[in-house]
C-alpha positions as CSV (number, residue, x, y, z in Angstrom):
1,X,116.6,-81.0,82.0
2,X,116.2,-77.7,80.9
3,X,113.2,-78.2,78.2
4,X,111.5,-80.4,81.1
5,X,112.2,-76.7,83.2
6,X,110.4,-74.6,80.3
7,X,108.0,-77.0,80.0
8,X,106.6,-76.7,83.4
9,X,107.2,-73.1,83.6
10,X,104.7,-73.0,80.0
11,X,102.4,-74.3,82.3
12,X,102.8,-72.8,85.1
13,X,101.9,-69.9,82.4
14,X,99.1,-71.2,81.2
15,X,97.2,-72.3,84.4
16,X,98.0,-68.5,85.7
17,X,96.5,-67.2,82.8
18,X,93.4,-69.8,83.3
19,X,92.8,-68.6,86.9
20,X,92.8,-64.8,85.9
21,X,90.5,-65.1,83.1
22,X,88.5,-67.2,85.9
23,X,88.6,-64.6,88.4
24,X,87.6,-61.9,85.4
25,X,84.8,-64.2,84.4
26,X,83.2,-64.6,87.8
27,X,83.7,-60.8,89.0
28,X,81.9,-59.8,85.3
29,X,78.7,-62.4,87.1
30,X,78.9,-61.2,90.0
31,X,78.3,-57.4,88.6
32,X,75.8,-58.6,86.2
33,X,74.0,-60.9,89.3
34,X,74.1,-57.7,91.1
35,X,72.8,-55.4,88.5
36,X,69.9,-57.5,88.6
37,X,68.7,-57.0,92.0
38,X,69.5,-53.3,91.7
39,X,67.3,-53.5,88.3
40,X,64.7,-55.1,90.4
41,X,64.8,-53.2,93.5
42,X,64.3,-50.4,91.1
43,X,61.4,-51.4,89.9
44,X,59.4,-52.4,92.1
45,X,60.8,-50.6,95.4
46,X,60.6,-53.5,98.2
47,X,60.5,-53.0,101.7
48,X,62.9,-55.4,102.5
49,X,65.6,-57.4,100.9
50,X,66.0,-61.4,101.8
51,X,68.2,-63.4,101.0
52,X,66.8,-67.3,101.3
53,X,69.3,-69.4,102.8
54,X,68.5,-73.1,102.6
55,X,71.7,-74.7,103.1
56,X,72.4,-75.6,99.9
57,X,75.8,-74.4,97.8
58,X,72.8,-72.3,95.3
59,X,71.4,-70.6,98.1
60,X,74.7,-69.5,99.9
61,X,75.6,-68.4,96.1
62,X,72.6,-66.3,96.0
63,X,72.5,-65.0,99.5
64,X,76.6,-64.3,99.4
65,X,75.4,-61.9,96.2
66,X,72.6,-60.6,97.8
67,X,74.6,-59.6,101.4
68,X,76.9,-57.3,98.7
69,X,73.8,-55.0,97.8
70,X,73.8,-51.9,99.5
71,X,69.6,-53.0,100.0
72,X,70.3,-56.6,101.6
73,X,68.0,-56.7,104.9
74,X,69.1,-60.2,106.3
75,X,69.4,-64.1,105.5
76,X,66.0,-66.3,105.9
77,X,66.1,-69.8,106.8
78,X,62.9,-71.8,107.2
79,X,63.2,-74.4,109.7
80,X,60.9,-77.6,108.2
81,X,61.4,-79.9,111.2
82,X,62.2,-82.7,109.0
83,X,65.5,-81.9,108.0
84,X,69.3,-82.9,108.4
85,X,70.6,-81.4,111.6
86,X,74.3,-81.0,110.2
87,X,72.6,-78.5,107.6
88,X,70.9,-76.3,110.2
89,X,74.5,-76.0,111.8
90,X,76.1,-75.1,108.9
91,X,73.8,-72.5,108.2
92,X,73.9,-70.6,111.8
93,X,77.7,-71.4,111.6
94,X,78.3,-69.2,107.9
95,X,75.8,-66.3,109.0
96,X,78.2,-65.9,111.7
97,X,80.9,-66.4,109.7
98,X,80.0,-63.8,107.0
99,X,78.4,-61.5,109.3
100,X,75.0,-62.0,108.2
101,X,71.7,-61.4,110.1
102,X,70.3,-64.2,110.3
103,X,66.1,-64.9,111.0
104,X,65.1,-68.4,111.4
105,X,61.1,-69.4,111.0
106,X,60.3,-72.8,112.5
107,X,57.4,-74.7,111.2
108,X,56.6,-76.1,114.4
109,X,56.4,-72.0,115.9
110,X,54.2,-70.7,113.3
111,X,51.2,-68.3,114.4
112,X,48.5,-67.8,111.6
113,X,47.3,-64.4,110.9
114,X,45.4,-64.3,114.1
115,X,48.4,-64.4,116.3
116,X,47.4,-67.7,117.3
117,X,49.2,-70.7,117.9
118,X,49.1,-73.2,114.7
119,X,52.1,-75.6,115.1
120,X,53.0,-77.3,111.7
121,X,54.4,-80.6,112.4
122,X,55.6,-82.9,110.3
123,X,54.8,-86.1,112.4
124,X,51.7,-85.1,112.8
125,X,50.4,-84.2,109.2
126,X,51.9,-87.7,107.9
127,X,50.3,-90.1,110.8
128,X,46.9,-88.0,109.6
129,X,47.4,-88.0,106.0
130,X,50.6,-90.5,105.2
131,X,53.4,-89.6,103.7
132,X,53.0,-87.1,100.5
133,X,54.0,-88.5,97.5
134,X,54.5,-86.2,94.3
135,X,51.7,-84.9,94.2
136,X,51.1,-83.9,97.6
137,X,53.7,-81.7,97.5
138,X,52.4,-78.6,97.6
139,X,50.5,-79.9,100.6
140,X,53.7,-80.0,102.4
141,X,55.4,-76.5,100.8
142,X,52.2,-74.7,102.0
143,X,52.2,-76.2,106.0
144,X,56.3,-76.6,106.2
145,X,57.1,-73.4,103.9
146,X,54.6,-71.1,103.0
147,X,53.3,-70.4,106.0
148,X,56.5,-69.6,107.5
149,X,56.9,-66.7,105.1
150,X,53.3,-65.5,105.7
151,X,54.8,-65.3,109.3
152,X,57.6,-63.2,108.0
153,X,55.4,-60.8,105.8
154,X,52.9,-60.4,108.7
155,X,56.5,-59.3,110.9
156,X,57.7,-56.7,108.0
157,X,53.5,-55.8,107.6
158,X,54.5,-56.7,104.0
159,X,51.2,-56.4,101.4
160,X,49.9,-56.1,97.7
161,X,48.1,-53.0,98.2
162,X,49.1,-49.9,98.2
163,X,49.5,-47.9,101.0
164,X,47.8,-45.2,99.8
165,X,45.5,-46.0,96.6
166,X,45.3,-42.3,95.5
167,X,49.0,-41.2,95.8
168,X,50.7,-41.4,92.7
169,X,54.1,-43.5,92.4
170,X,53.1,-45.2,96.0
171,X,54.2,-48.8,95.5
172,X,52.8,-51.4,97.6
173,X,54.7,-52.7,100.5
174,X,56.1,-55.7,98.9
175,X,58.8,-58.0,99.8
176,X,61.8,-59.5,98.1
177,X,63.3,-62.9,98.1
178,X,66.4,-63.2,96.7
179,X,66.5,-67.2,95.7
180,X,69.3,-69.3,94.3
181,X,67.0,-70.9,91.8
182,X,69.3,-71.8,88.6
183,X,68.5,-73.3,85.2
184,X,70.0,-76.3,83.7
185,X,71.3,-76.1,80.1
186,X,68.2,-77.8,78.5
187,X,66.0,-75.4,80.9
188,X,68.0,-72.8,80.1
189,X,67.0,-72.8,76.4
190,X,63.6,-72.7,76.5
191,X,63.6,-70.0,79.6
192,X,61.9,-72.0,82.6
193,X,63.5,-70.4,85.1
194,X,62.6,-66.4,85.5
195,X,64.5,-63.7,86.8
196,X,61.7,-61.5,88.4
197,X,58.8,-63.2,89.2
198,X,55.6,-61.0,91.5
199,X,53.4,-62.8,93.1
200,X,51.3,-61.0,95.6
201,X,53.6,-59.4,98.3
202,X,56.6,-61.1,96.9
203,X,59.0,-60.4,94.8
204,X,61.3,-63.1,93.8
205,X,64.5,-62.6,92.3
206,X,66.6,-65.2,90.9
207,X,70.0,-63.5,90.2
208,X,72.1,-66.6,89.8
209,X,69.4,-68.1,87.0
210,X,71.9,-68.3,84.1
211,X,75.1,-69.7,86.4
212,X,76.5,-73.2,86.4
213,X,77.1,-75.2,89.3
214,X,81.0,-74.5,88.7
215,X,80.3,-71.0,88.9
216,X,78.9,-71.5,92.1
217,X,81.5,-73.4,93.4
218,X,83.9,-70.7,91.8
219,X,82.5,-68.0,93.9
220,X,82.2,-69.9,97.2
221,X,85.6,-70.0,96.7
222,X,86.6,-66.6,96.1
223,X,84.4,-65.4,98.6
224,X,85.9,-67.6,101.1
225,X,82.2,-69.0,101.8
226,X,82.4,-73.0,103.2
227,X,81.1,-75.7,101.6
228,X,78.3,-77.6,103.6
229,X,79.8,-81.1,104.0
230,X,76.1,-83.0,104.1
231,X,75.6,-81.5,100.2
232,X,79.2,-82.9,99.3
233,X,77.7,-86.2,101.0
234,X,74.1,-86.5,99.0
235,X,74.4,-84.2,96.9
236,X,71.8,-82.0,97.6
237,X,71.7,-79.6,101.3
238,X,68.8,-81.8,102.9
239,X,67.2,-79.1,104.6
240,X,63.7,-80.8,103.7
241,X,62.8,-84.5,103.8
242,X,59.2,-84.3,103.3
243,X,59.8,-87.3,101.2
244,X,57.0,-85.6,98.2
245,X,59.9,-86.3,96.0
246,X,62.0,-89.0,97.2
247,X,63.7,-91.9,95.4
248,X,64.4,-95.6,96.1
249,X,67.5,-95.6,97.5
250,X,67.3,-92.4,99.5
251,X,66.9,-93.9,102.7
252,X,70.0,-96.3,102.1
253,X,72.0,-93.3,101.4
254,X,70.8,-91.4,104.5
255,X,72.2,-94.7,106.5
256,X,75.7,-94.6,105.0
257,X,77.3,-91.7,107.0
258,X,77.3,-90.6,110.2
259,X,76.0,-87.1,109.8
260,X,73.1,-88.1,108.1
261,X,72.2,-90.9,109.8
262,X,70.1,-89.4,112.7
263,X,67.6,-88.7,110.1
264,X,67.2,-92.2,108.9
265,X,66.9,-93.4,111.8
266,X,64.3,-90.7,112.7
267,X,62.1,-91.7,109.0
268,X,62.3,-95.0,109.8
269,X,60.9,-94.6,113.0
270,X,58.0,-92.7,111.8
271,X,57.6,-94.7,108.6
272,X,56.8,-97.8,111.4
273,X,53.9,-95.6,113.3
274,X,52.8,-94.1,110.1
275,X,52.2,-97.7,108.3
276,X,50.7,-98.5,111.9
277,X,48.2,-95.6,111.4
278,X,46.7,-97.4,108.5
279,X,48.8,-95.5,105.4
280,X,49.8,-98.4,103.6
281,X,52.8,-96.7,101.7
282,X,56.4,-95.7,102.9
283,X,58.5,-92.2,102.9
284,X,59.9,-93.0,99.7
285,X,56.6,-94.1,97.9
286,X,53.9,-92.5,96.6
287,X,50.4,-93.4,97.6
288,X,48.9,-96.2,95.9
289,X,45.9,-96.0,93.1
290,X,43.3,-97.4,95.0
291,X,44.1,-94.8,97.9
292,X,44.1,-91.6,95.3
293,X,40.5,-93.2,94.3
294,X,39.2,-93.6,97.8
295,X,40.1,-89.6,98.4
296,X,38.7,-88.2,95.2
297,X,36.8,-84.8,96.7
298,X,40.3,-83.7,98.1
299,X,41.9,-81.1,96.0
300,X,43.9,-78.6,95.8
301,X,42.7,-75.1,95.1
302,X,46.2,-73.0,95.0
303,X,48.9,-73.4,92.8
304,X,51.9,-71.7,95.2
305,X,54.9,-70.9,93.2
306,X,57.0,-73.3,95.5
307,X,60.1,-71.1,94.7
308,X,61.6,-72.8,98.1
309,X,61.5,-76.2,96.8
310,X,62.7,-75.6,93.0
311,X,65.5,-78.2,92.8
312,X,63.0,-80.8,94.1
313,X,60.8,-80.4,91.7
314,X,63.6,-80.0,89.0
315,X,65.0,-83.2,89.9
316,X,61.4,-84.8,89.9
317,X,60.7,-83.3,86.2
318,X,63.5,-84.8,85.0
319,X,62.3,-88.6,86.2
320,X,58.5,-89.2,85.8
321,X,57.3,-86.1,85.3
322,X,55.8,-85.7,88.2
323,X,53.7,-88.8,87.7
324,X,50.9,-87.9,85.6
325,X,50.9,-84.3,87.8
326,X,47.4,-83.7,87.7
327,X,45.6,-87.0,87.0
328,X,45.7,-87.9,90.7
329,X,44.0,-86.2,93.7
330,X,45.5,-83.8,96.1
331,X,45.4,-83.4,100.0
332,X,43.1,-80.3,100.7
333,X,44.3,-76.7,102.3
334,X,43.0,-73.7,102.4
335,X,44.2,-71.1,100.5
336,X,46.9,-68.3,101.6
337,X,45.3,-64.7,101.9
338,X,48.3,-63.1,100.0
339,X,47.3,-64.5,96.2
340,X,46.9,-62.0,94.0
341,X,47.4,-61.9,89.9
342,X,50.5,-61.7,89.2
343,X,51.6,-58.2,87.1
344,X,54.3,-57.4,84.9
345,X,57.3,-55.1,85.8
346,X,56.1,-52.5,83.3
347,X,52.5,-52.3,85.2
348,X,54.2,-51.4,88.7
């Protein structure tokens, strides 16, 4: 009895040293996560501070980091319209639980630069194009996505310019993004995933880049942050069906529980009056050959940095490789007024 009594209490030991070197561990990344927003908010003096909250476990990571700077300005969610409602709740639900300001863009309320009304819908862009396959992707990141941030940098009169061109050390009146992008360990080795990235009037800051998904999880924890119960489900926060990047099988999962199942039966439903339109292909195909021929003078001129949509197109890379990524044609767009070249850190 008594060495089955030491026994446990060696492990009772051992486990309490295991959680402190934990809790040392994550504290030491949460500095060094923060450090690197200060680093970059040093550099390149934002006007605002946002943390991008999709609804996923990365993003509530990231934005949980970013709401601990002194410089944090408020949570951003971007509302796609195609998207699992259960997610949306969760995150007006943990803005309100951690105190965060939250601003929410809809696509289907976006105004272009005009102050005009210019609705992105995702109904209507599929029963006029079909649905998007891989490599219409950034078709659907620029209407569902990008525009919704040009809505946000128009609010904060955000730009690449500088105020005033002859005052010296006037920075221009960029923006920051805080984003939960993370790399894998294979990614990690040959650096895909940056830490400060400027594009335009954005900054993007990836402070979480080098964490694993256990760390994540570690610091939701600590932090007393909830988990969103439709990522425990598929595995991923479903904020965005777009379908650019979706699998065989996807639907059939959507069907299995009840929280997701709203959204099946919405694709379905669409997937019926979008074959009826005359698109031959369904939300989790990609259109076929012949079709890609027949629309050979539509192309893409803009390469968006789709920084909203990075574990998609992680989880693509690692199938098909984006089948054959530039060999087929594109759906055309205009491009967004805010492209600029992108400078280094040392040039600001």
């Amino acid at each position: 009895m008594l060495l089955v009594t030491n026994a446990i209490a060696r492990t009772e030991k051992r486990r309490g040293f295991q959680r402190c070197f934990m809790s040392d561990c994550l504290e030491l990344k949460v500095k060094i996560a923060l450090s690197r927003i200060t680093a970059a908010i040093e550099a390149t003096k934002p006007i605002a501070v946002f943390g991008l909250f999709s609804g996923g476990h990365d993003s509530v990571t990231a934005t949980t980091i970013a709401s601990l700077h002194p410089s944090f300005t408020c949570a951003v969610h971007i509302n796609t319209g195609i998207g699992i409602r259960r997610t949306r709740q969760y995150v007006l639900e943990t803005a309100i639980l951690k105190g965060w300001r939250l601003k929410e863009y809809k696509a289907v309320d976006n105004v272009n630069s005009k102050g005009q009304p210019d609705p992105q819908i995702y109904r209507t862009l599929v029963l006029n194009h079909g649905f998007p396959g891989p490599n219409s992707h950034r078709y659907m990141y620029h209407r569902l996505k990008e525009r919704a941030l040009a809505m946000l940098e128009r609010e904060y009169k955000a730009s690449a310019r500088k105020p005033n061109r002859n005052a010296i050390g006037s920075p221009p009146r960029r923006v920051m993004y805080i984003s939960g992008c993370r790399s894998d360990e294979s990614d990690r080795r040959m650096g895909t995933t940056k830490e400060v990235t400027i594009s335009g009037r954005r900054i993007w800051v990836s402070p979480i880049h080098d964490w694993s998904k256990s760390d994540c999880h570690a610091l939701m924890e600590a932090y007393s942050v909830p988990r969103n119960p439709i990522v425990d489900l598929i595995h991923k926060s479903g904020e965005c069906l777009c379908g650019a990047f979706a699998h065989k099988g996807e639907l059939e999962e959507l069907k299995l529980w009840p929280e997701t199942r709203p959204a099946y039966d919405h694709i379905i439903a669409l997937q019926a009056e979008v074959l009826a339109a005359g698109f031959p292909w369904g939300w989790e195909d990609a259109p076929p050959e012949w079709y890609q021929e027949k629309k050979q003078g539509q192309c893409f001129m803009v390469d968006y940095d789709q920084h909203l949509c990075w574990s998609c197109n992680k989880q693509s890379a690692r199938g098909k490789s984006v089948i054959a990524r530039n060999d087929q044609p594109r759906m055309s767009t205009r491009a967004s007024d805010d492209r600029t070249t992108e400078p280094s850190l040392q040039s600001l």
